[in-house]
DSSP file (Angstrom, degrees, kcal/mol; ACC not computed):
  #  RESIDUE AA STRUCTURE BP1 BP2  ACC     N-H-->O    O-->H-N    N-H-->O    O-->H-N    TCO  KAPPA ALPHA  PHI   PSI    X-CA   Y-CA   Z-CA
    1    1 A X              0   0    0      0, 0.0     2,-0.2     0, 0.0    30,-0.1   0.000 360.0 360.0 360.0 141.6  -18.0  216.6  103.7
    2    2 A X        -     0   0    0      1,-0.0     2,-0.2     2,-0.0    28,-0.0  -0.757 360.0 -93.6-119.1 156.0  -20.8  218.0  106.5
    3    3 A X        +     0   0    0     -2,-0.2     2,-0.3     2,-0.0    -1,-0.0  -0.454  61.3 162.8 -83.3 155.7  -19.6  217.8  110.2
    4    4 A X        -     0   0    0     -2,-0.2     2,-0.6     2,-0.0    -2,-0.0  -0.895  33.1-126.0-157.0 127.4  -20.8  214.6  111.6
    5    5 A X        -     0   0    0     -2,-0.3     2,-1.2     2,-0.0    -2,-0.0  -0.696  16.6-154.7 -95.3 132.6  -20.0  212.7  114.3
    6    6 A X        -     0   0    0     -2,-0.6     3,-0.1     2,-0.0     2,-0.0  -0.425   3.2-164.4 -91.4  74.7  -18.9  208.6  114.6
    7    7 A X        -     0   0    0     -2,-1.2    -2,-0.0     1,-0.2     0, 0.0  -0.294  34.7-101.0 -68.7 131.6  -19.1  206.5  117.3
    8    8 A X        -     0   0    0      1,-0.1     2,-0.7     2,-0.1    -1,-0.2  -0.108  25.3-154.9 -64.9 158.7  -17.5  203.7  117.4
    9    9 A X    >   +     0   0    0     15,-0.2     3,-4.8     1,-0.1     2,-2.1  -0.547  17.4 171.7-129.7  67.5  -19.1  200.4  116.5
   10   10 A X  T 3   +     0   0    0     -2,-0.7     3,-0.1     1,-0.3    -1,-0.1   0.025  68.0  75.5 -40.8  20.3  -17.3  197.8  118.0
   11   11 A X  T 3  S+     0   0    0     -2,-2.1    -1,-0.3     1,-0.0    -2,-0.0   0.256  88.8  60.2-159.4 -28.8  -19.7  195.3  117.2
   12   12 A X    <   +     0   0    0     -3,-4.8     2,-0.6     2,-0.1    12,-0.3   0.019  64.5 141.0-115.6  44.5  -18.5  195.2  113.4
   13   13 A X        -     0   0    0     10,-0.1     2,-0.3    -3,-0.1    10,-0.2  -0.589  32.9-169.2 -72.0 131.5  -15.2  194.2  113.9
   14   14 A X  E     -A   22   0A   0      8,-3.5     8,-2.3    -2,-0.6    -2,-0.1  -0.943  19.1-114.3-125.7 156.7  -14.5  191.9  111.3
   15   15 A X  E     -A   21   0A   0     -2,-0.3     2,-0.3     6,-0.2     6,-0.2  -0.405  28.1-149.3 -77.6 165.6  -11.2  189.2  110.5
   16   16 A X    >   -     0   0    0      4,-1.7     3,-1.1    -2,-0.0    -1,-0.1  -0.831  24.4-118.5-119.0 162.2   -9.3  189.9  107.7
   17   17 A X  T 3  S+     0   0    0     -2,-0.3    -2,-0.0     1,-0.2    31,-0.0   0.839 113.8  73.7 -71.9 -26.3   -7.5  187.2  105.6
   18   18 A X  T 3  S-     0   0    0      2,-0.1    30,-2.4    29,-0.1    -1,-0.2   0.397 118.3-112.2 -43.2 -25.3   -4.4  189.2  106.7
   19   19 A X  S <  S+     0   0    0     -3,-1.1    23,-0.4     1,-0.3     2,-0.3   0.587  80.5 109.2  61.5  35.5   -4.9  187.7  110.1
   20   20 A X        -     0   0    0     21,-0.1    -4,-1.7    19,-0.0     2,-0.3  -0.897  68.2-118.0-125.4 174.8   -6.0  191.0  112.1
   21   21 A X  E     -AB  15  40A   0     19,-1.5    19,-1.5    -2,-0.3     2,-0.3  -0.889  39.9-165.7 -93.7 116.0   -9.3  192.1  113.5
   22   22 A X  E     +AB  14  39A   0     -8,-2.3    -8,-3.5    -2,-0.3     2,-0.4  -0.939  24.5 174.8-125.4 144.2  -10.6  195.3  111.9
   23   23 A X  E     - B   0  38A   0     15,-2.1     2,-0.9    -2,-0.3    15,-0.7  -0.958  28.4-136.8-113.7 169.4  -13.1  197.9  112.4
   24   24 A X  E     +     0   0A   0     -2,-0.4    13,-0.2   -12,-0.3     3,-0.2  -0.822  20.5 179.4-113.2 125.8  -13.3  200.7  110.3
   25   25 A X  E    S+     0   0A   0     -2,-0.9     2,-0.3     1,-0.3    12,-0.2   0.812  80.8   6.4 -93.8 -34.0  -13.9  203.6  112.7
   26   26 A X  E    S+ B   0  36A   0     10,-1.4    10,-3.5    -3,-0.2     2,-0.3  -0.770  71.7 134.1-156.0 101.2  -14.0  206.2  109.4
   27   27 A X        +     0   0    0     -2,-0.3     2,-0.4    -3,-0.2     8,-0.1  -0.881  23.6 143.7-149.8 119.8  -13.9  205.1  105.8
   28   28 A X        -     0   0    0      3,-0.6     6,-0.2    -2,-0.3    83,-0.1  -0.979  59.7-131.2-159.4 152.7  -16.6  207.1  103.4
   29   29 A X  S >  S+     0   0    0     -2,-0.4     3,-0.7     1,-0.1    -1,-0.1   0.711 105.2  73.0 -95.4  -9.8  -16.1  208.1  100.0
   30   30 A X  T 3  S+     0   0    0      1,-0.3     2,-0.6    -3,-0.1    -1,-0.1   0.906 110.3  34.7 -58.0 -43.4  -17.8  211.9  101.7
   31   31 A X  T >  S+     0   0    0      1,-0.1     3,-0.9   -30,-0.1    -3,-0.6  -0.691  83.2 159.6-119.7  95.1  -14.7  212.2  103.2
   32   32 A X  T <   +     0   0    0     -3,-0.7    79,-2.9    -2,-0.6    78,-0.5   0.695  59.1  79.7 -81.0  -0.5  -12.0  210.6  100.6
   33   33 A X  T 3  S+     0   0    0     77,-0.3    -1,-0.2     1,-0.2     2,-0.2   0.515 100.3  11.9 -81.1   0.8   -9.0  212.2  101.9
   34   34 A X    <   -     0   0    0     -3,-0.9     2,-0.3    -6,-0.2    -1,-0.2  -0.723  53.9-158.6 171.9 130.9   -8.4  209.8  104.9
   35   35 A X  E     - C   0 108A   0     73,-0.7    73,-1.2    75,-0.2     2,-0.4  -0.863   3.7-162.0-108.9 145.3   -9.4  206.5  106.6
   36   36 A X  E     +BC  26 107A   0    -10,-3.5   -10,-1.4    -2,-0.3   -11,-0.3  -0.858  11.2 174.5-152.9 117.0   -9.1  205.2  110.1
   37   37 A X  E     - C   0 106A   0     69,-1.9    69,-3.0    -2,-0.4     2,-0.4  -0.734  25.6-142.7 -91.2 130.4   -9.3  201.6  111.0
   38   38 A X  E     -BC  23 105A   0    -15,-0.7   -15,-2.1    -2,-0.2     2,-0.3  -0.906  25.8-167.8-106.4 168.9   -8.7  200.4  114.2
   39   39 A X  E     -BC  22 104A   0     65,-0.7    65,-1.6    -2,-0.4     2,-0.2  -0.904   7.9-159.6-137.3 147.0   -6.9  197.2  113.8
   40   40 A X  E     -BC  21 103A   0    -19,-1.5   -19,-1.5    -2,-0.3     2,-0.4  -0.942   3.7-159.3-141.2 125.6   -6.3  194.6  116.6
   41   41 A X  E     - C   0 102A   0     61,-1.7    61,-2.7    -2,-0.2   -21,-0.1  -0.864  21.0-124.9-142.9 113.7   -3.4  191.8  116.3
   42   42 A X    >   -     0   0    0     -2,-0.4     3,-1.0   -23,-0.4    54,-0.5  -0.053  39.7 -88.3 -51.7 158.2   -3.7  188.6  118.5
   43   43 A X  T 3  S+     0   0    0      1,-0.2    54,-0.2    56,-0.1    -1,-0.2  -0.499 114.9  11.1 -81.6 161.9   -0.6  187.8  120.9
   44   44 A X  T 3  S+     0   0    0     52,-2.2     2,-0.2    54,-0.6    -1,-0.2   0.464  98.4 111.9  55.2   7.6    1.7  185.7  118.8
   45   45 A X    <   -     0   0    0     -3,-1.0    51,-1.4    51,-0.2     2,-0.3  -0.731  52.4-147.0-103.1 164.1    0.2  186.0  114.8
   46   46 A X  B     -F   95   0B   0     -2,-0.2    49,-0.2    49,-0.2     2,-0.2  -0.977  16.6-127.1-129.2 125.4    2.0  187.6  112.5
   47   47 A X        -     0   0    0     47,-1.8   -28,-0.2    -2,-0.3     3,-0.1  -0.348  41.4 -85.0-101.1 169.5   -0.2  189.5  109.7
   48   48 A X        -     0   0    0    -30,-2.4     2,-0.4    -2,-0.2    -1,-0.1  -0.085  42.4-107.4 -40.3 150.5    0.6  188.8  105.7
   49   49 A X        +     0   0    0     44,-0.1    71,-3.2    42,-0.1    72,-0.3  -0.621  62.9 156.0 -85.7 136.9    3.4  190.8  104.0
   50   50 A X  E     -GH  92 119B   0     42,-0.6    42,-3.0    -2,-0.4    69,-0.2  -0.958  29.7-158.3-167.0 160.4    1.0  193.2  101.8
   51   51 A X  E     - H   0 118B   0     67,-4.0    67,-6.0    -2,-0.3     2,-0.4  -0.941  11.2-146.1-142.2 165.1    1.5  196.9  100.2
   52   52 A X  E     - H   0 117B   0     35,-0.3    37,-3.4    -2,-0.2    38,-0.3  -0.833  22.5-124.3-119.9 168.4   -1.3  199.1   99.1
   53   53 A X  S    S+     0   0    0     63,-1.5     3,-0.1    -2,-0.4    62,-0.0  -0.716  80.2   0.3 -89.5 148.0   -0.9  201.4   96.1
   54   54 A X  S    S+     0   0    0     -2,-0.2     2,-0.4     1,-0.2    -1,-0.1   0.719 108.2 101.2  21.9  48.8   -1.2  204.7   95.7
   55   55 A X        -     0   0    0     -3,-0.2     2,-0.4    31,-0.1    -3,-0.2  -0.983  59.8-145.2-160.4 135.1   -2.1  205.0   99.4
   56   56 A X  B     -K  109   0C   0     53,-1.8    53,-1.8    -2,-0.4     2,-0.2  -0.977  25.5-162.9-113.1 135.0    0.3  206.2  102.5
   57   57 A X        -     0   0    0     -2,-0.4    29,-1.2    29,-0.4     2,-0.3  -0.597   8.3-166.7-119.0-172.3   -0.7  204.3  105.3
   58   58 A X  E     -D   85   0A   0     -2,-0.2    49,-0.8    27,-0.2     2,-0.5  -0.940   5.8-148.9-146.0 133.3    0.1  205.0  109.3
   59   59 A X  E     -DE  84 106A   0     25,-0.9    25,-2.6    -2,-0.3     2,-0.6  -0.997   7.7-169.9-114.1 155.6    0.0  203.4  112.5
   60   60 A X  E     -DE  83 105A   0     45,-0.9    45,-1.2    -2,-0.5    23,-0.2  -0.952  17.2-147.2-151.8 100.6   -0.6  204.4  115.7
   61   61 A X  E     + E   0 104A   0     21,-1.5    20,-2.2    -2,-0.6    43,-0.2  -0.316  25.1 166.4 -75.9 143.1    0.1  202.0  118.2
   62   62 A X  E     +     0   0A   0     41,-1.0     2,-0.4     1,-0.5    18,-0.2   0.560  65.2  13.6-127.8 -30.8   -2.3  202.5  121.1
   63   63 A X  E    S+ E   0 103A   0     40,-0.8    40,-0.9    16,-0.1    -1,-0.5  -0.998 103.8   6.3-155.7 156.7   -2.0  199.1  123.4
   64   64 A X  S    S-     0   0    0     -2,-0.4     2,-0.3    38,-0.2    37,-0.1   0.324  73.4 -74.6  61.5 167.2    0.7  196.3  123.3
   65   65 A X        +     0   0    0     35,-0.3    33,-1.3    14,-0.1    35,-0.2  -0.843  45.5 147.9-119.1 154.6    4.0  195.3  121.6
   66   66 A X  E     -I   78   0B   0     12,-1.5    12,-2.3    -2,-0.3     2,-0.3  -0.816  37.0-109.9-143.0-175.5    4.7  194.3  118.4
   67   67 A X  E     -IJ  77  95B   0     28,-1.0    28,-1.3    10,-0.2    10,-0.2  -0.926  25.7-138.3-140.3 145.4    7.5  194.5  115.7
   68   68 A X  E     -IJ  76  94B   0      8,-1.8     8,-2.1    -2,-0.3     2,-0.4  -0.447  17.5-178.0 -57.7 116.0    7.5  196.2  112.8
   69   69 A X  E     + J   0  93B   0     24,-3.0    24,-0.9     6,-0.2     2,-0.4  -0.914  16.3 156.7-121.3 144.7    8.7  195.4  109.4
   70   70 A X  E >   - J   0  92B   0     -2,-0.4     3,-1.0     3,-0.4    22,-0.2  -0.941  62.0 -35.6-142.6 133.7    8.4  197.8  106.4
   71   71 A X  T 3  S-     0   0    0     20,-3.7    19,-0.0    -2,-0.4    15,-0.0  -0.201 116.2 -40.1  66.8-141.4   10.3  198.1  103.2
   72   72 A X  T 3  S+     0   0    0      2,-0.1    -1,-0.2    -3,-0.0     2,-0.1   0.392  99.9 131.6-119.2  11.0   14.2  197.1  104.1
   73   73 A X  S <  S-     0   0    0     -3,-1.0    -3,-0.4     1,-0.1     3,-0.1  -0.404  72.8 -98.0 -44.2 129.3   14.0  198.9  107.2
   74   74 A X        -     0   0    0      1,-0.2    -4,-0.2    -2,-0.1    -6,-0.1  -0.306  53.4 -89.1 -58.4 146.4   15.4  196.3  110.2
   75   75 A X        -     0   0    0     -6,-0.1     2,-0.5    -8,-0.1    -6,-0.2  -0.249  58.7-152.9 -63.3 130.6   12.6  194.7  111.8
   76   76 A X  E     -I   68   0B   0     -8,-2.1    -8,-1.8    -3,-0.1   -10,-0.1  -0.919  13.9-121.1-138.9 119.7   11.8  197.6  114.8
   77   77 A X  E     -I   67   0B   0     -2,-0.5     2,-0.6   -10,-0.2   -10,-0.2  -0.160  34.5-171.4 -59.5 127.4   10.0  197.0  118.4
   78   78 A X  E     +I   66   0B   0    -12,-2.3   -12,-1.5    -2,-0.0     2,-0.2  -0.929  11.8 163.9-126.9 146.5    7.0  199.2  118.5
   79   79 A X    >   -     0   0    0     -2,-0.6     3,-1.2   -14,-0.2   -18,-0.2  -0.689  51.5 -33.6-147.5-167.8    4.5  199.9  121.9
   80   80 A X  T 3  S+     0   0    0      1,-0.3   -18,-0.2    -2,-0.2    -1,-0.1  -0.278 124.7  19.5 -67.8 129.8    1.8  202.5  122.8
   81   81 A X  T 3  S+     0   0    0    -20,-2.2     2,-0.3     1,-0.2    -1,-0.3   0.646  92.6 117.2  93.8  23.7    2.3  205.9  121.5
   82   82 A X    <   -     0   0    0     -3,-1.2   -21,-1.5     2,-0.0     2,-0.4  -0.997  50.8-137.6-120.8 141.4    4.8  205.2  118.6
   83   83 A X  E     -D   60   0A   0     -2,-0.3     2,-0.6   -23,-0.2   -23,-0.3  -0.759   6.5-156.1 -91.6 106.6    4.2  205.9  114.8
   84   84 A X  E     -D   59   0A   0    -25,-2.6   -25,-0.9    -2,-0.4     2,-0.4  -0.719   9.0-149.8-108.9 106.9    4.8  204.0  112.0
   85   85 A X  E     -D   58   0A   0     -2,-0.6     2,-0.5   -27,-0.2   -27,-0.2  -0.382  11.5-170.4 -74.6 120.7    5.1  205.6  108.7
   86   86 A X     >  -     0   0    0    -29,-1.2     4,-0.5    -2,-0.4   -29,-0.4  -0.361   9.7-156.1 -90.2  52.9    4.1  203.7  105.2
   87   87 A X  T >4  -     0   0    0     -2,-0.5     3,-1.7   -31,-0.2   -35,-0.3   0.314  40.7 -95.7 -33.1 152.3    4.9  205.0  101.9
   88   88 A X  T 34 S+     0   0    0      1,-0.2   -35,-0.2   -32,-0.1   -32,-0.1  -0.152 114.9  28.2 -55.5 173.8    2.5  203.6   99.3
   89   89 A X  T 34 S+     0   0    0    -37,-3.4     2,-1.3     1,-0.2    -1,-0.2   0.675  93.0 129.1  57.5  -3.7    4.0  200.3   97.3
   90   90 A X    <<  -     0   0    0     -3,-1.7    -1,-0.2    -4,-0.5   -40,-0.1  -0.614  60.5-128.2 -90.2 103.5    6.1  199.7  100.8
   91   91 A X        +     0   0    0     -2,-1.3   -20,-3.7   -21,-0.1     2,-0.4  -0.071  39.6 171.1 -44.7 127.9    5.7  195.9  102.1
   92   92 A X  E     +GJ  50  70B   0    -42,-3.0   -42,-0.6   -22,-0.2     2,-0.2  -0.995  22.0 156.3-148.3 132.6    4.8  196.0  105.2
   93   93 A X  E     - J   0  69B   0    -24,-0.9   -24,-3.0    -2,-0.4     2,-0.3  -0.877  23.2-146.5-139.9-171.8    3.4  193.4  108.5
   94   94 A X  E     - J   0  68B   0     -2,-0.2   -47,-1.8   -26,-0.2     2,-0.4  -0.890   5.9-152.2-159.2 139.7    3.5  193.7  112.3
   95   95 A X  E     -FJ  46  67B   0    -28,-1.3     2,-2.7    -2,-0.3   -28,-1.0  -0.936  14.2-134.1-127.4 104.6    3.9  190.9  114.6
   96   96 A X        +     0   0    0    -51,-1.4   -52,-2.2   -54,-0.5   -30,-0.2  -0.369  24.9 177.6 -88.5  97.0    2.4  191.1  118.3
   97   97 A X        +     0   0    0     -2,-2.7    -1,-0.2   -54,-0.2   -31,-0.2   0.497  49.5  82.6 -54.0 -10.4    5.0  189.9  120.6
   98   98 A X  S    S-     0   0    0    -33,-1.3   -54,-0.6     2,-0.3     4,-0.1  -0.232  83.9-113.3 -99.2-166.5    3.3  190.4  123.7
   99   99 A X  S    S+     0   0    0    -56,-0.1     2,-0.3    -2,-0.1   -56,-0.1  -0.025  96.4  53.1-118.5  34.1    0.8  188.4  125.6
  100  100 A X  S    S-     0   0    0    -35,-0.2     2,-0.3    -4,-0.1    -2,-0.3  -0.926 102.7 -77.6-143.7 161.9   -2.6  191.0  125.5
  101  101 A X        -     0   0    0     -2,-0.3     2,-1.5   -37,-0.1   -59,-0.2  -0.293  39.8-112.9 -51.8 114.0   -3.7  192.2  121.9
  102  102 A X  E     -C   41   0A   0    -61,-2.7   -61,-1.7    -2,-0.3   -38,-0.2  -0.651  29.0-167.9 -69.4 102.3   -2.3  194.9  119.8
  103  103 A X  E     +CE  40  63A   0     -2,-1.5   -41,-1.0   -40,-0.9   -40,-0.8  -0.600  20.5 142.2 -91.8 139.1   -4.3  197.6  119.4
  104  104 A X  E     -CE  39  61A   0    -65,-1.6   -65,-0.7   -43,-0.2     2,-0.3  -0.330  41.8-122.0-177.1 106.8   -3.5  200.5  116.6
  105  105 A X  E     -CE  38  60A   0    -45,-1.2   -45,-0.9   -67,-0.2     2,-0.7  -0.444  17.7-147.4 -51.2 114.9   -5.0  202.7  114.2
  106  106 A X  E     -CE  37  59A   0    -69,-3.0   -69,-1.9    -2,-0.3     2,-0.5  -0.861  10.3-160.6-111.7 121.6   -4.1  202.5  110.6
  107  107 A X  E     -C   36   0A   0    -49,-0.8   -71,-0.2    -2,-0.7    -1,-0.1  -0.821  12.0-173.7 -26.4  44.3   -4.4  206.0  109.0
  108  108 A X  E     -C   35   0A   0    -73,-1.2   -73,-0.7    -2,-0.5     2,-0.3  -0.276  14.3-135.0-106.2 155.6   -4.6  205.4  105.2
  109  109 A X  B    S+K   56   0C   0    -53,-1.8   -53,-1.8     1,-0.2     2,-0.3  -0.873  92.4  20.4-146.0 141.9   -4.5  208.6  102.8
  110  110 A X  S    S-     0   0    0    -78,-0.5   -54,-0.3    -2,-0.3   -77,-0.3   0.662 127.4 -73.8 -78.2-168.1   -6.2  208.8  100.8
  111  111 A X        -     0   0    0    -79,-2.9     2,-0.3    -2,-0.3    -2,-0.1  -0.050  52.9 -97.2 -62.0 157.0   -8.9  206.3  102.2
  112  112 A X        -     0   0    0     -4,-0.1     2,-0.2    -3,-0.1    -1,-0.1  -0.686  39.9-176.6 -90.2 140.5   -8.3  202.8  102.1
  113  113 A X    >>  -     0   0    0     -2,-0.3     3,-2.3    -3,-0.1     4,-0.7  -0.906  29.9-131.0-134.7 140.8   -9.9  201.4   99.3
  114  114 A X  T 34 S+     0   0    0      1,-0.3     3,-0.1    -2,-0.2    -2,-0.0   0.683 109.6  72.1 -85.7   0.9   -9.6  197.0   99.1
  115  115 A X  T 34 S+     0   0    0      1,-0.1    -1,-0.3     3,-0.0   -62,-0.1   0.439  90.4  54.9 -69.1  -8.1   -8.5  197.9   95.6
  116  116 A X  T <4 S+     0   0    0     -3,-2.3   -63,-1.5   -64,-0.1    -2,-0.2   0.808  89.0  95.1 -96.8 -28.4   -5.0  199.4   96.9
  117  117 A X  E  <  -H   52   0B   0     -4,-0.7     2,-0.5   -65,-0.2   -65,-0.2  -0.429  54.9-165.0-106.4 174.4   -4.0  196.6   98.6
  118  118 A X  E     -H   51   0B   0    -67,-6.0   -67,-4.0    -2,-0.2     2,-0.1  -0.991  18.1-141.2-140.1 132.4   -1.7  193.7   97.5
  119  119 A X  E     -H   50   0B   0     -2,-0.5   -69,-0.3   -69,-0.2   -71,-0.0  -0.443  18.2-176.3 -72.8 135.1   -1.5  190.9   99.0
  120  120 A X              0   0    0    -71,-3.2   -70,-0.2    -2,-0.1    -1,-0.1   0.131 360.0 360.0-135.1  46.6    2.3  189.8   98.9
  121  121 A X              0   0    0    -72,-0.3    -1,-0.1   -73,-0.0   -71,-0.1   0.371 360.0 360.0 -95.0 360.0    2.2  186.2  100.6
């Protein structure tokens, strides 16, 4: 990896089939040890039950509510400045319950690769 800086490039936010709005703010196979997407979740969708593989993922909610479910964890209300940890293989979506956009950065390590995830709708 060489130091480099990344602005973000709002401008390639793209949908996912998943039903969130992504960009990927850092995802390079130069630095494979960690990706960070920021991901943005319309009020009232709920995105696809999916797990990635070999991949730990994170979020870090930055604007809005949602709720959480992962694994067999009870479904858990989540807002700016709380963390949600993803083992690989754990099924996991997010539902934004409020009435502005859910904003969050998901963390993957090692980088998210579209080969990790599985879809489980």
């Amino acid at each position: 990896m060489k130091p480099e800086i990344r602005p973000l490039q709002a401008d390639r936010e793209f949908f996912t089939p998943e039903q969130c709005h992504i960009i990927e703010v850092s995802n390079s196979p130069d630095d494979p040890e960690v990706s960070i997407a920021r991901a943005r979740v319309e009020p009232g969708v709920t995105t696809h039950w999916h797990r990635l593989a070999d991949t730990t993922e994170r979020y870090v909610v930055l604007e809005g509510r949602g709720r959480v479910e992962i694994g067999e964890l009870s479904p858990a209300d989540v807002g700016p400045g709380d963390v949600v940890l993803i083992p690989p293989m754990c099924r996991q979506r997010i539902t934004n319950t409020g009435d502005r956009d859910l904003v969050f950065l998901a963390i993957c390590t090692p980088r998210f690769r579209q080969a990790a995830y599985e879809s489980l709708e």
